[in-house]
Residue, then its C-alpha position, 0 to 999 in steps of 0.5 A: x783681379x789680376x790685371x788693373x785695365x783692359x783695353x778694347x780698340x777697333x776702328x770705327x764702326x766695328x761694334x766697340x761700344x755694345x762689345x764694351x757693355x757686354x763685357x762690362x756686364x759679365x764683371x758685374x760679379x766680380x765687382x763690375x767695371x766701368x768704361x773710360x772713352x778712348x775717342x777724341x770726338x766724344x769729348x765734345x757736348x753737343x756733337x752727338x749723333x755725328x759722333x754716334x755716341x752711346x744713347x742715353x740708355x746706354x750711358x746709364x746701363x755702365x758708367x762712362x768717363x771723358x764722354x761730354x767733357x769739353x766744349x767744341x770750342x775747346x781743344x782736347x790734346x793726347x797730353x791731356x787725355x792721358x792725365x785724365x784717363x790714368x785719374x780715371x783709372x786711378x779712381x775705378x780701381x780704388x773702388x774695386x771695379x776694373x777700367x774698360x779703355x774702349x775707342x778708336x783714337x790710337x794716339x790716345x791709347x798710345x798717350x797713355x799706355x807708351x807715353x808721350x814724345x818730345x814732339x814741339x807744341x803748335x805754333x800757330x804762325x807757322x801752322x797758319x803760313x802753311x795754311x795760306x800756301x795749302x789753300x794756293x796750291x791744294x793739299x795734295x801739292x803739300x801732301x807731295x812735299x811731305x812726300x820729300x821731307x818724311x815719306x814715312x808719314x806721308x804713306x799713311x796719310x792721304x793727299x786730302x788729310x789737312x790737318x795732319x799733313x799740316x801738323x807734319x809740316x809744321x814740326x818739320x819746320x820747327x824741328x828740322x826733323x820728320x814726325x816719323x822720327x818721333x813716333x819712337x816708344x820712349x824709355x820707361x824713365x822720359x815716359x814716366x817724367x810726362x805720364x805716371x805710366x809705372x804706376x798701372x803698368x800700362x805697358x802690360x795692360x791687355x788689348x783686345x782689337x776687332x778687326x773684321x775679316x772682311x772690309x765689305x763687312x765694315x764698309x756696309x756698317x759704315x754706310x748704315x750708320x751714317x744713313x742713320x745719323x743723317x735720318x735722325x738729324x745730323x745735319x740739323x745737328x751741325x747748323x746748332x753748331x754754327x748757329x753759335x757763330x763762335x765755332x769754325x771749320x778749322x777748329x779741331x772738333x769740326x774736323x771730325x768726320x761728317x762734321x767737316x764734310x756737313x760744314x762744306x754742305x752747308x756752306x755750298x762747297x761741296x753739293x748737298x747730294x754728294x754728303x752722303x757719299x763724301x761722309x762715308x768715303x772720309x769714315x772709310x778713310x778714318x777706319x783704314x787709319x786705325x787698322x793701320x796704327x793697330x796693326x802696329x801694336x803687336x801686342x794687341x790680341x785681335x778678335x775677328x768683329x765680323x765672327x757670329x760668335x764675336x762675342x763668347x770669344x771676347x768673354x773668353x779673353x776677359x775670363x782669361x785676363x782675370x785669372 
């Protein structure tokens, strides 16, 4: 094998996963390879059919890594993902199989293939004093105020994007510097100190992107998919969860999308009727994100998702990565 690792990002719903198990079966000859999950919603147990994660039958055609690994409970930071991805990768390769990184959650293949930044850690009194303004005044005010402050960031974030218009605030506050400041490729000795990243060369590791043509393709996608968790009982799936009565909404597990809106509906903030609708509307949201922190990555090889013939590309790219 020439290269250590590929990478296969998207944003959600574009075909990632049954893109990943083709690929991973057209190794099989030369000596297989197995799938690290790059999707900070898959981690958590018991958060399966919001998080549309693989089937059981699918788990079993190719072995997964980081899939199931924390409790909702628990939170999973990017630091922790890159340490454990690059033991994972680490281990494949030792066993002659090459490591498919597969998923969504940019800031997780930025962790591990440019390293991490010296951005402060939570502080959870600031992040909770920014909350008690935020439920006076609305995130869109808050969204407006990082406007002032960091412009840049404010342009990809959306006026009802809580959790990261917080977390911009917060290292504002700590820092006295916007987090657009910090979203800057380190050089290879102060990536090195967080993540062994020469050790792979991740920096060189090729990506294949899917990105469809046409938005309607993936909107279409999205609903269908979200109608099809609600039908196999996502929403019986979320009353588990808070039937535990030691998770909240605020935690980072349930912010993920459907699961934030869902906890609404059950709580009688936001209308049963209109679950549907905001759930689809957040995952929207979600893919535009990605797109966008893709198209930052020039290095990535983009691949038409909405393309019948998709897939002989895809195999085309991988034989070509391993000459």
């Amino acid at each position: 094998m020439t290269v250590r690792a590929l990478a296969i990002a998207g944003p959600t719903a574009s075909g990632k996963t049954g893109l990943a198990l083709a690929i991973a079966d057209h190794l099989q000859s030369r000596g297989g390879a197995e799938i690290i999950s790059v999707d900070s919603a898959l981690v958590y147990k018991g958060m399966d059919i919001g998080t549309a994660k693989p089937t059981r039958e699918e788990l079993q055609m190719v072995p997964h890594h980081l899939i199931n690994i924390r409790d909702p409970l628990t939170a999973y930071s990017a630091a922790e993902f890159a340490r454990d991805a690059l033991a994972c990768v680490n281990d494949i390769s030792s066993r002659g199989k090459l490591p498919l990184l597969v998923g969504g959650t940019m800031l997780y293949f930025k962790a591990l293939l440019d390293g991490l930044n010296d951005m402060p850690a939570a502080d959870p009194d600031i992040r909770a004093r920014i909350q008690t303004e935020a439920e006076a005044v609305g995130w869109p005010a808050m969204h407006a105020q990082l406007q002032t402050i960091d412009p840049v960031t404010a342009a990809r974030l959306a006026p009802a994007d809580s959790q990261r218009i917080s977390r911009a605030l917060e290292i504002f506050k700590l820092s006295g510097k916007p987090l657009s400041s910090f979203q800057h490729k380190l050089d290879r000795a102060h990536a090195t100190a967080i993540v062994d990243v020469n050790a792979l060369n991740f920096c060189n590791v090729p990506m294949l992107s899917l990105e469809p043509l046409d938005r309607a393709w993936l909107h279409k996608r999205i609903e269908q998919r979200f109608d099809d968790m609600l039908a196999h009982g996502f929403l019986e799936e979320v009353k588990s969860l808070r039937a535990r009565g030691d998770l909240q909404i605020d935690l980072p597990s349930m912010r993920c999308v459907g699961y934030r809106q869902a906890w609404d509906a059950l709580d009688g903030h936001l209308a049963m009727a209109e679950l549907r609708d905001r759930g689809v509307f957040a995952t929207r949201q979600l893919a535009k994100r990605q797109l966008t922190w893709l198209r930052s990555m020039p290095h990535r090889h983009v691949l038409q998702a909405d393309a019948p013939d998709v897939l002989t590309h895809a195999l085309a790219w991988v034989d070509a990565q391993m000459v």
